[in-house]
DRENVEX-532544 format. One line per 8 residues: for each residue x, y, z of N, C-alpha, C. Coordinates in steps of 0.02 Angstrom, whole numbers, plus 50000, padded with zeros to 5 digits. Layout:
<rs>
X/Y/Z/X/Y/Z/X/Y/Z  ...
</rs>
This chain:
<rs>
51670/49488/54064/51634/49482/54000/51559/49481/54014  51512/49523/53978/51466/49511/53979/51420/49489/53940  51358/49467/53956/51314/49455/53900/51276/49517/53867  51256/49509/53796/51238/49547/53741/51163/49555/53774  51150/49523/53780/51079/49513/53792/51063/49553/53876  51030/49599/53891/51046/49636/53970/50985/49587/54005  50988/49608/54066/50950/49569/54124/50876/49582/54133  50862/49634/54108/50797/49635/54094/50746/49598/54030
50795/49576/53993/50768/49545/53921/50796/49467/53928  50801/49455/53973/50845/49388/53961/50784/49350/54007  50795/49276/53992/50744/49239/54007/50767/49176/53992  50738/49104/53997/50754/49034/53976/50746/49028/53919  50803/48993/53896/50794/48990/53819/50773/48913/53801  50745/48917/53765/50687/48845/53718/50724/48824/53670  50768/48873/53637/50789/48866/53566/50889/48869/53583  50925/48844/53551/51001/48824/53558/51030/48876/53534
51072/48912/53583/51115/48948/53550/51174/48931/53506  51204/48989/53462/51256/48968/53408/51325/48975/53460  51320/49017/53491/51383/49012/53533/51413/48945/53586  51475/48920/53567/51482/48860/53597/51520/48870/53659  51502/48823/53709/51553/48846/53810/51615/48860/53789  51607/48922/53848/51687/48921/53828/51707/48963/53788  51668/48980/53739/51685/49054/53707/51739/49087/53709  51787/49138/53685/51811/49189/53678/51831/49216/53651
51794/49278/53644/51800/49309/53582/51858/49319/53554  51897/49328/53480/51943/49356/53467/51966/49440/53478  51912/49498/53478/51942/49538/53472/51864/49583/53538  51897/49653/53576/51828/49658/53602/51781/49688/53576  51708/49694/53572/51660/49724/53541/51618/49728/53609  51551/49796/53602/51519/49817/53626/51460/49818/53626  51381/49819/53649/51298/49822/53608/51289/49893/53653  51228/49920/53633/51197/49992/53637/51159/49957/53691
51169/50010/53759/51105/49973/53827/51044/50024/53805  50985/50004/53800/50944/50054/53791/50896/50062/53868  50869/50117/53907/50836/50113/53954/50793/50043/53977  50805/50038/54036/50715/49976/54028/50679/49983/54012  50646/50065/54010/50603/50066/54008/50585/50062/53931  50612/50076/53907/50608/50093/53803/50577/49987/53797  50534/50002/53778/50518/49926/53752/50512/49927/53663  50499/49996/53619/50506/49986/53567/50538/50063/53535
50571/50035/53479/50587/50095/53442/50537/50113/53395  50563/50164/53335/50528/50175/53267/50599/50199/53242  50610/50160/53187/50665/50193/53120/50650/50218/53049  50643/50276/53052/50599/50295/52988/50664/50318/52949  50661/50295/52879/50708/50312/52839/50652/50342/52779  50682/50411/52760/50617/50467/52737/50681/50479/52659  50656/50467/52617/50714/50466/52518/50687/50522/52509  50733/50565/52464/50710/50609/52409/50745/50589/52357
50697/50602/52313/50724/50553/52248/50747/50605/52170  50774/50646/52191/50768/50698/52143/50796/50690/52062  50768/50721/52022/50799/50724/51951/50864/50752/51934  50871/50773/51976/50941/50823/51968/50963/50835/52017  50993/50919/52041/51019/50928/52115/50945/50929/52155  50999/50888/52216/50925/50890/52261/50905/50946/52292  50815/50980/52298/50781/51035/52307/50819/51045/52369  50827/51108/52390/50840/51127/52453/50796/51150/52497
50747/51159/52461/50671/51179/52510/50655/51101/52549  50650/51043/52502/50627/50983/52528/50660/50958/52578  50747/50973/52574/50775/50939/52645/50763/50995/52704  50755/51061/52677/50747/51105/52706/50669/51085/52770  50625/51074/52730/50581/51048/52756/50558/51007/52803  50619/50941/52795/50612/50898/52841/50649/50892/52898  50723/50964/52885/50736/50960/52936/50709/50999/52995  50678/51056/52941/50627/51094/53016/50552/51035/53064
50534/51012/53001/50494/50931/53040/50526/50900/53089  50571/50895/53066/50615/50837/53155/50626/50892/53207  50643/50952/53193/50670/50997/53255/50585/51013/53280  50542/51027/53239/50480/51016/53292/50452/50966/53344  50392/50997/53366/50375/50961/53411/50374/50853/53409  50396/50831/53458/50384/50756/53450/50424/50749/53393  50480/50785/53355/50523/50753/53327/50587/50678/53356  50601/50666/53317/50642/50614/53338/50717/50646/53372
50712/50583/53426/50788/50620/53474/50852/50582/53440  50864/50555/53357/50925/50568/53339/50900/50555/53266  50929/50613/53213/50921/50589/53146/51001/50625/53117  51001/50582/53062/51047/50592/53016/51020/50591/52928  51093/50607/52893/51074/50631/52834/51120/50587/52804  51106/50541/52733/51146/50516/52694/51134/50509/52637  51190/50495/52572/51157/50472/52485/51199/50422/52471  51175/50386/52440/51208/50338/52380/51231/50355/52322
51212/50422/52318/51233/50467/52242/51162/50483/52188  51135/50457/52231/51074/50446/52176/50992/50492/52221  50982/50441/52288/50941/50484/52348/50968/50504/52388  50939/50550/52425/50966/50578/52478/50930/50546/52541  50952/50507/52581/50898/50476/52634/50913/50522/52712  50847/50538/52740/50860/50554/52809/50856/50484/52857  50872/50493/52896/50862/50412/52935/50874/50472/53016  50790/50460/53029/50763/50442/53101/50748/50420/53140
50756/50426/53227/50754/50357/53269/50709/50396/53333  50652/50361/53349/50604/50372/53400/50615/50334/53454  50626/50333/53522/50619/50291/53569/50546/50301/53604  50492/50324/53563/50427/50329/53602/50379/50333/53534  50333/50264/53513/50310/50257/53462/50255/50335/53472  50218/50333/53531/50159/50371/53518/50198/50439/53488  50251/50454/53503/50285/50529/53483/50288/50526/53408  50328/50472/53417/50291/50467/53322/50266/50475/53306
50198/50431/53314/50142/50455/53299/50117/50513/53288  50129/50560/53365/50101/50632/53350/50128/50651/53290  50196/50644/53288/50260/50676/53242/50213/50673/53168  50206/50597/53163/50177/50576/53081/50123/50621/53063  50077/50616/53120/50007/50641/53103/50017/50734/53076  50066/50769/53092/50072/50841/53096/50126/50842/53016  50164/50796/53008/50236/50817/52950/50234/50754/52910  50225/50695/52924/50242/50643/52863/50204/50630/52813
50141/50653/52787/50103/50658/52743/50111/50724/52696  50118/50772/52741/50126/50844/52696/50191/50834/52671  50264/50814/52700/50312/50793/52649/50322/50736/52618  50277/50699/52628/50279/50647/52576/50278/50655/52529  50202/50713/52520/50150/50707/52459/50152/50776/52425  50199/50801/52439/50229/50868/52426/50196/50897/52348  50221/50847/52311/50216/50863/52239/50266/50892/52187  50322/50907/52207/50366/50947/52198/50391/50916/52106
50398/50843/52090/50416/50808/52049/50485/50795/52058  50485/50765/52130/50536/50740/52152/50507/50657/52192  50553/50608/52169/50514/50547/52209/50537/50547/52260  50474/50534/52324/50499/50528/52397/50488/50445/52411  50514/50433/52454/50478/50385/52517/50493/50386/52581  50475/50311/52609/50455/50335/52694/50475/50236/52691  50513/50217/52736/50528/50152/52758/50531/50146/52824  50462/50139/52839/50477/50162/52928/50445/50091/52964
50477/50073/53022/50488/50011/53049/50455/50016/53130  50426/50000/53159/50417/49980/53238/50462/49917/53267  50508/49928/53295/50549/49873/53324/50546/49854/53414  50540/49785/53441/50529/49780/53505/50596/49787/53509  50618/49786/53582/50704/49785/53601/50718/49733/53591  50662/49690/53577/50688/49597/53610/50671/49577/53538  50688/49618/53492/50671/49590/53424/50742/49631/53386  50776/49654/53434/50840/49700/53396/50900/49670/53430
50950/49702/53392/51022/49696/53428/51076/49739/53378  51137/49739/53408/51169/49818/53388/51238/49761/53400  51329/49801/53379/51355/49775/53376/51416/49830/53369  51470/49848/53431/51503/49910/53394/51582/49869/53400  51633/49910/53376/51684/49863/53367/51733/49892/53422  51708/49962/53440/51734/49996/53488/51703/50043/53522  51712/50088/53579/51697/50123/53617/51680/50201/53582  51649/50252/53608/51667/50328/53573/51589/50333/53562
51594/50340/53481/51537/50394/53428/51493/50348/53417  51426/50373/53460/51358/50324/53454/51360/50313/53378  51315/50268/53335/51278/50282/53281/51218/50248/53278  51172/50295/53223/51115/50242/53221/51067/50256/53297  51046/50198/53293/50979/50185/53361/51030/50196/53425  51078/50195/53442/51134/50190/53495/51121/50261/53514  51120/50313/53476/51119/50378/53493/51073/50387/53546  51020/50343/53545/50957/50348/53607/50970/50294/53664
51015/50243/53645/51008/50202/53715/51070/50267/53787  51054/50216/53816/51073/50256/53900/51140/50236/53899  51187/50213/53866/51263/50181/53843/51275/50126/53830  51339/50121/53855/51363/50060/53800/51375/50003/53860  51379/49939/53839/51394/49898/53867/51490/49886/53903  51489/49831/53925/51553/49795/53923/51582/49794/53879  51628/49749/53880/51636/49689/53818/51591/49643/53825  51568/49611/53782/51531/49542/53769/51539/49483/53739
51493/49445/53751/51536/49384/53730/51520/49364/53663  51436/49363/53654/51413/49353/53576/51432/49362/53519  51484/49368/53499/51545/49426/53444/51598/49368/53410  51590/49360/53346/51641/49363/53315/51643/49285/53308  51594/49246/53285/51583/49179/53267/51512/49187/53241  51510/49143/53176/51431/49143/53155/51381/49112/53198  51330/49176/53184/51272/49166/53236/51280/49204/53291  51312/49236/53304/51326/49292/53356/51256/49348/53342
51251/49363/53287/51202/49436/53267/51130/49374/53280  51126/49342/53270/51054/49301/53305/51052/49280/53389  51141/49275/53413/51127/49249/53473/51112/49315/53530  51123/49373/53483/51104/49443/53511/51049/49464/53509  51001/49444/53473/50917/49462/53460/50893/49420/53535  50860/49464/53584/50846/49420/53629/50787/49349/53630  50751/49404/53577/50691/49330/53575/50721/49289/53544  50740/49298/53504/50791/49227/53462/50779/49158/53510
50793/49174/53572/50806/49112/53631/50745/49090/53643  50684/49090/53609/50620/49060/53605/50596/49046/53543  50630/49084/53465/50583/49098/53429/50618/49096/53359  50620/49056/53312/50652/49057/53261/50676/49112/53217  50643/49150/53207/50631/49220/53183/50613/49222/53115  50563/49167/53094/50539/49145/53027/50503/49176/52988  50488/49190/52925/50436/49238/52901/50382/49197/52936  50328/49261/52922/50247/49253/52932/50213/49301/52892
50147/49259/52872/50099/49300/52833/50124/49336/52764  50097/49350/52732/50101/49381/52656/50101/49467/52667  50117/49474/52609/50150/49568/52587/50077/49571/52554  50051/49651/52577/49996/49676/52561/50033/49743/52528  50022/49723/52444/50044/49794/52424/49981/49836/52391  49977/49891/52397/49926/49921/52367/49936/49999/52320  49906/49993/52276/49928/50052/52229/49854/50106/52202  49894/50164/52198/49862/50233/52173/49871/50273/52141
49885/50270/52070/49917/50310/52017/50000/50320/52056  50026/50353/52062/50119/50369/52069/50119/50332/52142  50058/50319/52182/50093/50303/52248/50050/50235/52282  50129/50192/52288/50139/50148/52293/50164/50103/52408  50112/50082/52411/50114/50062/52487/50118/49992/52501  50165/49971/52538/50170/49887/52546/50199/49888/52614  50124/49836/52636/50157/49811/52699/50182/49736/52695  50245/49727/52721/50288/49656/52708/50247/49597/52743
50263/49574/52755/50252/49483/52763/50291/49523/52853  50281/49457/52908/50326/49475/52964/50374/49433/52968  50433/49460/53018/50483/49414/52998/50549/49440/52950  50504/49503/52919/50574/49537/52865/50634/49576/52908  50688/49572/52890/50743/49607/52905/50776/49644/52915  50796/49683/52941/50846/49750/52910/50881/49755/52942  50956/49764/52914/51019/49773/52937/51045/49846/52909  51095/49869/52960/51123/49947/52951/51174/49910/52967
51227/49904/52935/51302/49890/52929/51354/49952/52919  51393/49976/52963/51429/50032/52935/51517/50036/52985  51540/50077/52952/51601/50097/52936/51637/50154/52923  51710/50155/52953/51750/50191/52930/51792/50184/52895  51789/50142/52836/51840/50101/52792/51793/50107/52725  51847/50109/52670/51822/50103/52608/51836/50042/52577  51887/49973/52583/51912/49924/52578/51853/49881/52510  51895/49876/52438/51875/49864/52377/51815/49805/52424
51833/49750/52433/51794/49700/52441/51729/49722/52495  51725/49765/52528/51666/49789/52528/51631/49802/52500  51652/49864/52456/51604/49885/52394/51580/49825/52349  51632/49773/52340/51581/49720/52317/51537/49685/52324  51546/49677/52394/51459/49660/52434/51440/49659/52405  51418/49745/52439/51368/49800/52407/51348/49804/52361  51372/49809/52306/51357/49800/52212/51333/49728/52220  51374/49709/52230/51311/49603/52232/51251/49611/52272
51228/49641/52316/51173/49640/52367/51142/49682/52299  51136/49748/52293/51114/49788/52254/51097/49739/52188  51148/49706/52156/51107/49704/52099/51095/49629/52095  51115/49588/52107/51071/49522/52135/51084/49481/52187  51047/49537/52227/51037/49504/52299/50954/49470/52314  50932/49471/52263/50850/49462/52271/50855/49399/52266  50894/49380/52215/50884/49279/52204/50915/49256/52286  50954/49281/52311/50984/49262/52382/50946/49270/52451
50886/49305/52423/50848/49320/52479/50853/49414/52512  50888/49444/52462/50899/49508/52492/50845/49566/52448  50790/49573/52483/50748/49606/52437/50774/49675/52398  50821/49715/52443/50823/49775/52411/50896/49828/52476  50966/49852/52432/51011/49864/52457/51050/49946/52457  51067/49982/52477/51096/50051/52492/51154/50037/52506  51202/50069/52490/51258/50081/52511/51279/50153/52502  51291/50177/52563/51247/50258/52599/51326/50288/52609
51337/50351/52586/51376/50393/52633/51366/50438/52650  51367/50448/52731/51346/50500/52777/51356/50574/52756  51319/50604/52749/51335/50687/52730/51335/50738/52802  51374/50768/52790/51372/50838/52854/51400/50893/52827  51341/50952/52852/51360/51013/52828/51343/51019/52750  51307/50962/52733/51299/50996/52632/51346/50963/52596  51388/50906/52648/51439/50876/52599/51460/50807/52621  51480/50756/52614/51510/50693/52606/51563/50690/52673
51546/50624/52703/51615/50627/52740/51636/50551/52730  51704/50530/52769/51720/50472/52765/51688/50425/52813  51630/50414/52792/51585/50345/52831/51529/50309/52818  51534/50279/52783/51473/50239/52769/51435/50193/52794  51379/50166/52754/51345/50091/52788/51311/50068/52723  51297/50012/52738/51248/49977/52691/51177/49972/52742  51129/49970/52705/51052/49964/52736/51026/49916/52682  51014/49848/52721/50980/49788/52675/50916/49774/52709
50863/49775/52662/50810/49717/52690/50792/49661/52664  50789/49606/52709/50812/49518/52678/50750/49513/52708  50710/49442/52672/50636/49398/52669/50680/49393/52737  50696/49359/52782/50716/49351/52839/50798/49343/52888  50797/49341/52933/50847/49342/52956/50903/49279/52932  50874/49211/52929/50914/49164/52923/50931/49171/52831  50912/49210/52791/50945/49226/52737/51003/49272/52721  50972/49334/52782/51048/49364/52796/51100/49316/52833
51075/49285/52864/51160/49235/52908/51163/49193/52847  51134/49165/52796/51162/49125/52740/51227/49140/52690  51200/49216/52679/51255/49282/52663/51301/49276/52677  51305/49285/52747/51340/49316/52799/51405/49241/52787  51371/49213/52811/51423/49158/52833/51458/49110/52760  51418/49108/52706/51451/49066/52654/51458/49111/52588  51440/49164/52553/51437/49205/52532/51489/49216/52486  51537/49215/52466/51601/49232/52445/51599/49313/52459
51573/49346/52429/51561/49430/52436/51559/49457/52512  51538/49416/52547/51534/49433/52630/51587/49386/52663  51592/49327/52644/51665/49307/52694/51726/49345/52657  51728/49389/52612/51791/49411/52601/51767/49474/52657  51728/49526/52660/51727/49564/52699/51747/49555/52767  51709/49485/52793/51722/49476/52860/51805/49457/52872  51829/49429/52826/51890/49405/52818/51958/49461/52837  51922/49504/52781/51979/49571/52814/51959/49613/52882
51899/49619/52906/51898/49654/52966/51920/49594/53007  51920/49566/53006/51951/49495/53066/52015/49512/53080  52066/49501/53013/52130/49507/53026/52135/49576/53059  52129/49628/53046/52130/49683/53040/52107/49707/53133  52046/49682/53143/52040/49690/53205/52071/49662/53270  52075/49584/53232/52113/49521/53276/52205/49547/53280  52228/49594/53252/52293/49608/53230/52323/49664/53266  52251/49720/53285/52285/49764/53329/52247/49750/53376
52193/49738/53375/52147/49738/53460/52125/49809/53483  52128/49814/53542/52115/49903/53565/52130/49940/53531  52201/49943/53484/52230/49994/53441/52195/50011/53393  52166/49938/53380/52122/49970/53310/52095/50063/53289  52086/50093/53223/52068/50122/53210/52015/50118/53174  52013/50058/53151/51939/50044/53089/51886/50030/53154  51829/50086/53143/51762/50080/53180/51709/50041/53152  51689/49976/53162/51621/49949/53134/51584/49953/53172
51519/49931/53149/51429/49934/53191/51401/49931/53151  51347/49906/53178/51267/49870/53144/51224/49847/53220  51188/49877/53174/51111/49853/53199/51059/49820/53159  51048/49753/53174/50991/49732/53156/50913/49722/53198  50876/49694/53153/50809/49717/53169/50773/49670/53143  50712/49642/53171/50689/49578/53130/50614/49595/53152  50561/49634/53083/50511/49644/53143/50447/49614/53113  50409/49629/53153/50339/49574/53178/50295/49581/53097
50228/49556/53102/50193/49566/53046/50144/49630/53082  50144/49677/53012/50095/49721/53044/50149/49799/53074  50208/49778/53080/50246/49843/53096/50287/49881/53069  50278/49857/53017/50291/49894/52929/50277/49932/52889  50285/49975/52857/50253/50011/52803/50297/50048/52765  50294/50040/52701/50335/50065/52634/50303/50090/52599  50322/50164/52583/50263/50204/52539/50310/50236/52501  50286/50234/52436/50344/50263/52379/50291/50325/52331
50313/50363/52329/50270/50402/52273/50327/50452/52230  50307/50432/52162/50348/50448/52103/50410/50444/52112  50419/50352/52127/50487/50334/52117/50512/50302/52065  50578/50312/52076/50577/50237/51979/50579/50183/51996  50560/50138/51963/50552/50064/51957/50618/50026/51997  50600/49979/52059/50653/49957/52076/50681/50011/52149  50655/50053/52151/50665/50096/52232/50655/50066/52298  50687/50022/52328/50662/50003/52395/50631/49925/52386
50573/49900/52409/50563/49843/52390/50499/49868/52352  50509/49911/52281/50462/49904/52222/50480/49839/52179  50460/49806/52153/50462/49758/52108/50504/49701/52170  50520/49700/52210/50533/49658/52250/50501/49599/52280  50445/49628/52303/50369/49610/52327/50316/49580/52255  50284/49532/52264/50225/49536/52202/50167/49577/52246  50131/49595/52189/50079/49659/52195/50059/49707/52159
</rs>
């Protein structure tokens, strides 16, 4: 069994872990090893917000942007029925950078009278952690680490997804500082407070009590601490397949484990992948994973232009 946390990120911990001696897990699970050398990512999740069918020039667009130069080394395509989101992953901020400076302004600001945005994140390694339920089909940020782990031990008791964040073991992971939002006729920019959240939760299961989460996160998840919620299915080829995720961002981490752990809407979820996993073990066929992300002040930025009211964390934030 190993630890979640690898040997290069690990260090004395100040702060108590949730995991009690003795441990063992019920069922096995896996984390994404990413190089040593990778100390930070970038996750840019890029909306088109269209009135109708979505333009084909605009995705057209962005997918020739990523296949260029200093594009990102894994993106995907998904909708909720409503946007169409690309979701990209950098393991080299400055490439980004180049990347942004040459394509993320000209498709932003397109003009087309379609609403876009851009939810793009800087994450340290020691400020992330990942979570798969089995072996196989990277997803997400995993697509860039160097493989997969063991089994591990952090899995499958509350507080596991915090006892996997490596700084965690020094550092509460508390908000800091205030949201700077700023506005310009249709376009709308907010940088968060630090300390905010984001979780990518996903699946090969459609199971009712999921979708209820989801609809509770979505439509009042804000009084709970969940600023703003997706529940995404992956498209390939121009069409829909069977796999989804939810993408939440929460005022902080210890509001998502509040969720998580007492919730009615989320202990029924966790409830059935338990049995379900705890029941066959290796056999399993239901694939879960998530990655969360808890990042600093200052490594944020949300830019919305001609979206509707309520897109992302619009009206979420005061500003």
């Amino acid at each position: 069994m190993e630890s979640a946390i690898p040997a290069h990120l690990a260090g004395p911990r100040t702060l108590p872990a949730r995991m009690r001696g003795g441990w063992t897990p019920p069922y096995p699970s896996y984390v994404a090893r990413m190089q040593p050398r990778i100390r930070q990512v970038v996750m840019a999740y890029f909306g088109l917000q269209p009135r109708g069918e979505p333009p084909a020039a605009a995705l057209a667009d962005l997918a020739a942007a990523f296949a260029a130069a200093d594009g990102p080394g894994h993106h995907e395509v998904a909708t909720d029925g409503a946007d169409v989101v690309a979701i990209a992953y950098w393991d080299d901020p400055a490439r980004y950078d180049r990347w942004a400076t040459a394509h993320r302004e000209p498709w932003l600001g397109a003009g087309d009278g379609c609403g876009r945005w851009a939810e793009v994140l800087r994450v340290g390694v020691h400020e992330h952690e990942t979570l798969f339920s089995s072996l196989g089909r990277p997803e997400g940020v995993a697509a860039l680490a160097a493989g997969m782990s063991g089994e591990v031990a952090e899995h499958g008791y509350w507080g596991g997804m915090r006892d996997r964040i490596p700084l965690s073991a020094t550092d509460p992971l508390e908000p800091a500082g205030s949201p700077v939002v700023e506005r310009d006729a249709d376009r709308v920019r907010i940088r968060p407070h630090g300390g905010i959240c984001l979780i990518r939760s996903g699946q090969d299961w459609t199971e009712p009590v999921l979708r209820a989460g989801m609809d509770f996160l979505a439509t009042e998840g804000r009084r709970i601490g969940c600023y703003a919620n997706r529940y995404l299915t992956v498209v390939r080829d121009g069409g829909p397949v069977e796999r989804t995720f939810g993408m939440s961002w929460w005022r902080s981490l210890a509001d998502l484990e509040r969720w998580a752990e007492s919730h009615p809407t989320h202990v029924a979820i966790f409830g059935a992948a338990m049995r379900y996993l705890s029941t066959l073990g290796p056999s399993a066929r239901l694939r879960l994973y998530h990655e969360v992300s808890v990042v600093a002040e200052g490594d944020a930025v949300f830019e919305y232009v001609g979206c509707r009211p309520g897109t992302g964390l619009l009206g979420a934030l005061p500003g």
